[in-house]
Phi, psi and omega in degrees: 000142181266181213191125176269092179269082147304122202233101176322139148186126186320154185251000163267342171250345150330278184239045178222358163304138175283340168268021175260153178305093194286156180345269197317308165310308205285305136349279180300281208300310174336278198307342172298316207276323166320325164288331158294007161093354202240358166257154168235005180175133186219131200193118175255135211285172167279155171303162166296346180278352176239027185263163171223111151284121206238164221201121138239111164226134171066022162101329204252154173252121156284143171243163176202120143321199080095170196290157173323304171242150154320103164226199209240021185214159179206149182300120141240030151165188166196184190214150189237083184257177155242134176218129182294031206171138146307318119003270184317317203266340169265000156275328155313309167308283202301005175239008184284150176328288221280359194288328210276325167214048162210220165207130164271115195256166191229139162223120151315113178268127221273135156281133160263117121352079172314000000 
């Protein structure tokens, strides 16, 4: 089953923590995870300040600089995996670097119904 490791962190404590991960930690575990078979696609995000948001309501397209909400965490990547179990995918989760001054949230990704 795949599995969504959305992965959360204030972007002022990201990399200004004694405990945050640097790139090359974050690396080797991607490939670690790769090695073990189970990724399938890992990407760490640009800051929230170079995000757009997009809006269809009533027919008109919105645009907004920067993410939907104001929050005290921000999306800065995620890792997409298979895993056999909910189990599996949060001892994956519970090992990503950056889990150490953020949150990983795990999600199951739904089949869409031709």
């Amino acid at each position: 089953m795949k599995y969504l490791c959305l992965v959360y962190s204030d972007e002022q404590v990201l990399h200004a923590s004694s405990d945050s991960p640097q790139d090359a930690e974050c690396m080797a575990y991607a490939e670690s995870v790769q090695g073990s078979g189970r990724m399938l696609a890992a990407e760490a995000l640009e800051s929230v300040q170079t995000a757009t948001t997009v809006r269809m309501r009533g027919g008109k397209l919105s645009i907004t600089d920067g993410p939907f909400a104001e929050t005290k965490e921000q999306l800065a990547g995620f890792y997409l995996i298979d895993a056999k179990d909910l189990n599996e995918a949060i001892q994956v989760a519970g090992n990503i670097p950056a889990a150490r001054v953020g949150s990983i949230e795990v999600r199951p990704v739904r089949e869409l119904n031709p």
